[in-house]
KELORO-127860 format. One record per residue (C-alpha): x, y, z. Coordinates in Angstrom, 3 decimals, decimal comma. Each point is the difference from the previous one (the first is absolute). Layout:
// KELORO-127860
SEMI        x        y        z
SEMI        X        Y        Z
...
This chain:
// KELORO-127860
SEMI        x        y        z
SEMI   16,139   16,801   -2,646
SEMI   -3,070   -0,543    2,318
SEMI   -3,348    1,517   -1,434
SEMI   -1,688    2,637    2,144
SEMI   -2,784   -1,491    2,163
SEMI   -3,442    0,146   -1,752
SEMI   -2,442    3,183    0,558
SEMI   -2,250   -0,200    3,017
SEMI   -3,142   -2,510   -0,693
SEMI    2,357   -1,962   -2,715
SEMI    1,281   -3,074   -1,139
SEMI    3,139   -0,403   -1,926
SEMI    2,510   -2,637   -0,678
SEMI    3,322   -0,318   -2,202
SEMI    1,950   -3,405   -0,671
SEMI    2,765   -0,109    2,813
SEMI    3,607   -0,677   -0,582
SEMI   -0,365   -3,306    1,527
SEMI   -0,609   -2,739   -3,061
SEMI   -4,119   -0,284   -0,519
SEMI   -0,865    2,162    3,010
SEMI   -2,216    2,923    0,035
SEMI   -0,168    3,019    2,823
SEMI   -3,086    1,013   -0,026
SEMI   -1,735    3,219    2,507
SEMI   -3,193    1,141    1,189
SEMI   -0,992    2,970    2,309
SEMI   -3,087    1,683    1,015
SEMI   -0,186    3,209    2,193
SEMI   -0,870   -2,001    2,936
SEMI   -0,075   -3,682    1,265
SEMI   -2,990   -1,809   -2,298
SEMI   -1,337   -3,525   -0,103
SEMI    0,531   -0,315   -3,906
SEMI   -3,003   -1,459   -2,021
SEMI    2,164   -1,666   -2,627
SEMI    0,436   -3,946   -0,439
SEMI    3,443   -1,223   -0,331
SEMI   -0,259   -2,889   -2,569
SEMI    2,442   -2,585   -0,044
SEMI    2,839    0,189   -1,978
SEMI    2,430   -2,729    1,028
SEMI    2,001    2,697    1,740
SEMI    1,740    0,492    3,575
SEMI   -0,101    3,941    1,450
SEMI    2,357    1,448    2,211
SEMI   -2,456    3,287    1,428
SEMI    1,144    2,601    2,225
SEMI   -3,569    1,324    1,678
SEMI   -0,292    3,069    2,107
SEMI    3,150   -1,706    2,401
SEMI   -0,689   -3,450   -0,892
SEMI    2,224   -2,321   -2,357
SEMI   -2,218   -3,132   -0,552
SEMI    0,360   -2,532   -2,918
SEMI   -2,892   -0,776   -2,066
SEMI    0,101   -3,694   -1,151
SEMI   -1,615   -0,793   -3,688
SEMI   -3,933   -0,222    0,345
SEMI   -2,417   -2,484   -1,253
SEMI   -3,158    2,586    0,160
SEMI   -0,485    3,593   -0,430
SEMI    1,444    1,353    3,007
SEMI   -0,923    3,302    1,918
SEMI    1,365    2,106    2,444
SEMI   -2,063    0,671    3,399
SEMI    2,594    2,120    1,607
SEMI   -0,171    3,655   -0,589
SEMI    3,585    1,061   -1,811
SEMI    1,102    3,344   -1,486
SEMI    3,177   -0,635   -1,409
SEMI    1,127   -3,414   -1,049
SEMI    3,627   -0,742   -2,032
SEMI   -0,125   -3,379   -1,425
SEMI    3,103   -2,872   -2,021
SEMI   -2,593   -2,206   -1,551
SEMI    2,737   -2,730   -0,765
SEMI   -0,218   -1,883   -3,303
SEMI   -1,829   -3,452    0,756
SEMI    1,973   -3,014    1,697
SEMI    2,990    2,846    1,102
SEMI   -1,284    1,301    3,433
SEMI    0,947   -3,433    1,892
SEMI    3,519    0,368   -0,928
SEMI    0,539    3,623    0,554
SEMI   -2,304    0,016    3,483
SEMI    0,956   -3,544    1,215
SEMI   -3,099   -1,136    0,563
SEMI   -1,660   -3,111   -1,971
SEMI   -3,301    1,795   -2,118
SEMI   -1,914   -2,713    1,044
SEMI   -0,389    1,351    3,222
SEMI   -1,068    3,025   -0,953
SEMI   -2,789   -0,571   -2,465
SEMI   -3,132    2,381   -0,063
SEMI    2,366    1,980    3,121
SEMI    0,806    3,300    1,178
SEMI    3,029   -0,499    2,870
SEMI    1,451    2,210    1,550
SEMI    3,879   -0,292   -0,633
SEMI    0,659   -0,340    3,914
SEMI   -2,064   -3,166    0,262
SEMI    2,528   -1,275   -3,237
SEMI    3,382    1,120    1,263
SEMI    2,154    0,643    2,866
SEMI   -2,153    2,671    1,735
SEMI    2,898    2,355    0,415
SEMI    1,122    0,221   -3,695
SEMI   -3,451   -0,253   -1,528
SEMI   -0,576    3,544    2,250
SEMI    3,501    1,553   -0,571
SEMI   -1,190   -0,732   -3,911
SEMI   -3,555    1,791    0,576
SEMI    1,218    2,642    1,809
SEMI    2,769    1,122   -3,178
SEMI   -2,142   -0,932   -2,356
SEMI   -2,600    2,624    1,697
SEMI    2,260    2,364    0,094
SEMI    1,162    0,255   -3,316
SEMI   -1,245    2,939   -2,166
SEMI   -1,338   -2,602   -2,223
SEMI   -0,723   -3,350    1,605
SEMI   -0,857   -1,695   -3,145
SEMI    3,782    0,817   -1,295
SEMI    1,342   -1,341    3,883
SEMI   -2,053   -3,239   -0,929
SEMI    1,602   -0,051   -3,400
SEMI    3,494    0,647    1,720
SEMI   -0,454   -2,936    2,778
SEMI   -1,420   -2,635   -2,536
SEMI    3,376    1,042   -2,537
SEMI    2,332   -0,905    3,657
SEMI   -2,246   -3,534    0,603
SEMI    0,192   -0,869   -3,990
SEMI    4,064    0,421   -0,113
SEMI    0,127   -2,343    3,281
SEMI   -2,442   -2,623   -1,030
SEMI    1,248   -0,186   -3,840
SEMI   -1,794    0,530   -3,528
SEMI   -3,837   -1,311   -0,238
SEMI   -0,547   -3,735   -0,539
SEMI    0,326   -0,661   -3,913
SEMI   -2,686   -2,726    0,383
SEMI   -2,354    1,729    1,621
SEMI    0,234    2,669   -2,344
SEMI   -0,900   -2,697   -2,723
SEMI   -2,763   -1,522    2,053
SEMI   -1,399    3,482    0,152
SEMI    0,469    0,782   -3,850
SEMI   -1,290   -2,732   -1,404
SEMI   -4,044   -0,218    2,676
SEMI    0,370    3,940   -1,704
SEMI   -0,463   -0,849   -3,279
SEMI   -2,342   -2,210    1,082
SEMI    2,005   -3,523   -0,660
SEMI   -1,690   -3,156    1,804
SEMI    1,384   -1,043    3,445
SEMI    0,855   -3,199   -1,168
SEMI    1,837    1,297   -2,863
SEMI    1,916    2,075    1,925
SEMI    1,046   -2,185    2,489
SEMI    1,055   -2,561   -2,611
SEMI    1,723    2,789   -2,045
SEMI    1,909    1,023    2,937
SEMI    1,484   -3,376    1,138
SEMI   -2,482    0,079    2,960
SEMI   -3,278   -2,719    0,832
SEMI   -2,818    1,665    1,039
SEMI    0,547   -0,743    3,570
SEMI    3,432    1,911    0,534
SEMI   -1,689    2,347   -2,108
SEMI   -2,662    0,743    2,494
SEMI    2,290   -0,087    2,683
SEMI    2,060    2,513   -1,302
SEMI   -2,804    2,040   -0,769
SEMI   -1,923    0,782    3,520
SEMI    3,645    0,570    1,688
SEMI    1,094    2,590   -2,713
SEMI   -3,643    1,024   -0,984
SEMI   -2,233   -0,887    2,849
SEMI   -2,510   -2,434   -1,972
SEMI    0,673   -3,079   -2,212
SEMI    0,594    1,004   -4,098
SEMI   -3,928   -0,485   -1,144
SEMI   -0,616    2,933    2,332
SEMI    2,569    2,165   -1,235
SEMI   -0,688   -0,787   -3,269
SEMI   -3,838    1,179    0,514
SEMI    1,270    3,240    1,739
SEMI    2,426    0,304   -2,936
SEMI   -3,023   -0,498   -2,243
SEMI   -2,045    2,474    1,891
SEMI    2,354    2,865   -0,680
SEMI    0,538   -0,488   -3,828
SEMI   -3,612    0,330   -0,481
SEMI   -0,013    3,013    2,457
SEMI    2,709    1,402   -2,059
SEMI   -2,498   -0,327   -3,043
SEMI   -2,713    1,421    1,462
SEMI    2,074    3,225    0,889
SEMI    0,841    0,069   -3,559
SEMI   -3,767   -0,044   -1,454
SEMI   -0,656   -3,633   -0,909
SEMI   -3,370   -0,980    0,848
SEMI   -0,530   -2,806    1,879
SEMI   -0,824   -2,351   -1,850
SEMI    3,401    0,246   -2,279
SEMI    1,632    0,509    3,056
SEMI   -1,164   -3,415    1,352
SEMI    1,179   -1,522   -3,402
SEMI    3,687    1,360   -0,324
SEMI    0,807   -0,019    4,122
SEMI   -0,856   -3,887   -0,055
SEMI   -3,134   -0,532    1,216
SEMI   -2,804   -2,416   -1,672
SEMI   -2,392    2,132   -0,392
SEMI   -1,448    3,880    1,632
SEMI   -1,973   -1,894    2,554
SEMI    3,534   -1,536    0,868
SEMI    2,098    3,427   -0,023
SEMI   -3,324    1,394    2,579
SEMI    0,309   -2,925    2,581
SEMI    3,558    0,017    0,410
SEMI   -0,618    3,957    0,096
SEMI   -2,238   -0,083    2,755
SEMI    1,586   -2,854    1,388
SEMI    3,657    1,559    0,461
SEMI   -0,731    3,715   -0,319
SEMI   -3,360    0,605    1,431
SEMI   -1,524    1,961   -3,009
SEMI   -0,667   -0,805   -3,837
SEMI    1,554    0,398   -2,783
SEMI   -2,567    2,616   -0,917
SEMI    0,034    2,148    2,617
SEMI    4,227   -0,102    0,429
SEMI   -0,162    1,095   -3,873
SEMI   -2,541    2,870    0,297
SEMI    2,884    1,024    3,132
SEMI    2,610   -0,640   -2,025
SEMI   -0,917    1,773   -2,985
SEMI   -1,715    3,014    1,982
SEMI   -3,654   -0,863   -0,387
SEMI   -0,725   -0,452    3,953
SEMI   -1,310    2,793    1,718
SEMI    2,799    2,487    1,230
SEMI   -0,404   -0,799    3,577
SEMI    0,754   -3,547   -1,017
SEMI    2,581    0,949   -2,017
SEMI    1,732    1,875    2,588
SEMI   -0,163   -2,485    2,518
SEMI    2,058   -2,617   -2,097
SEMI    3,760   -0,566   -1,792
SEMI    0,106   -2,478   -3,006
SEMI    3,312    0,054   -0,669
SEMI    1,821   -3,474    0,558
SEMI   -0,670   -0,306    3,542
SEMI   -3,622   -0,004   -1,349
SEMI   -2,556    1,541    2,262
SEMI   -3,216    0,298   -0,226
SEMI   -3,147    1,317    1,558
């Protein structure tokens, strides 16, 4: 059962029936240029965009919008799947937004945005199309899965490679055609987002820093600013409700992680 779309000015998301994906909405009463940063996350998107199906490859940097939007649908794909299920090597699509036409066969890619637009709920038609392309192209990669697990929990790259039966070169060669960068970036993104996750839940920064990975708070900030464009202060004071609430407003910190 598909989730009605979000209230007018919203953003939403729910976890999709496709393994690790997420469907995720946001609408505003009229086309906007949204002020949010989209922080990497080691993700692929499939978005549906006021009549426009692009593909949004994983990001390196905080990443914003400049086109004004009012209603978006979004797959965010869980990392290293996209390339399977879209065809298209994630290497070629880092820090990205494509349109599907320049991907695909022009034809299909608009028979595919035109249904999908049409749909009372183009989020669930995303959902729907990505179910059809996962029971052609066959379960998600076990290995990549365990690649991805272990940079999470915040194992060494050279561990993992080793602990996978891979050498570090096959390793990185895997990782920027399924993820779209070589494993020591995804496992700073990956890093990135468990001390986001933190913050959201209260730790101060400095704690954060400790238990995410990091040497030391001054660490946690530069990679902060580095990847997400803010600090760790002023995502928590977000995060935890303490910005102003026309910052507040402006901004999601759910997974996708956005901030002002």
């Amino acid at each position: 059962m598909s989730t009605p779309p979000a209230p007018e000015g919203a953003y939403a998301e729910r976890p999709a029936r496709l393994a690790g994906a997420v469907l995720w909405t946001r609408t505003a009463p009229a086309p906007v240029v949204s002020a949010a940063l989209v922080v990497p996350d080691g993700c692929m998107d499939l978005i549906w965009a006021d009549g426009r199906l692009l593909v949004a490859g994983a990001d390196t940097r905080a990443y914003r919008s400049t086109e004004p939007v009012a209603r978006y649908a979004g797959l965010r794909f869980a990392p290293g799947d996209a390339p399977r299920l879209l065809g298209v090597p994630a290497r070629e699509l880092r820090d990205r937004r494509v349109d599907l036409t320049d991907l695909w066969d022009g034809a299909a890619a608009r028979r595919l945005t035109e249904r999908i637009g049409e749909a009372p709920d183009p989020a669930a038609a995303l959902e729907a199309h990505a179910l059809r392309r996962a029971a052609r192209t066959g379960p998600p990669d076990p290995l990549l899965r365990a690649v991805t697990a272990r940079l999470r929990a915040g194992r060494p790259v050279g561990e993992t490679a080793d602990a996978l039966g891979l050498g570090t070169r096959r390793l990185h060669r895997l990782a920027l055609d399924a993820y779209g960068y070589g494993p020591r970036t995804l496992a700073r993104v990956l890093r990135l987002q468990r001390a986001l996750a933190l913050l959201r839940a209260g730790l101060p920064p400095a704690e954060t820093a400790a238990r995410a990975g990091y040497t030391d708070q001054a660490h946690l900030t530069r990679e902060t600013r580095a990847l997400a464009g803010t600090t760790p202060g002023a995502y928590a004071r977000v995060a935890t409700g303490q910005a102003p609430p026309e910052v507040r407003e402006s901004i999601e910190t759910s997974a996708n992680s956005e901030i002002p």
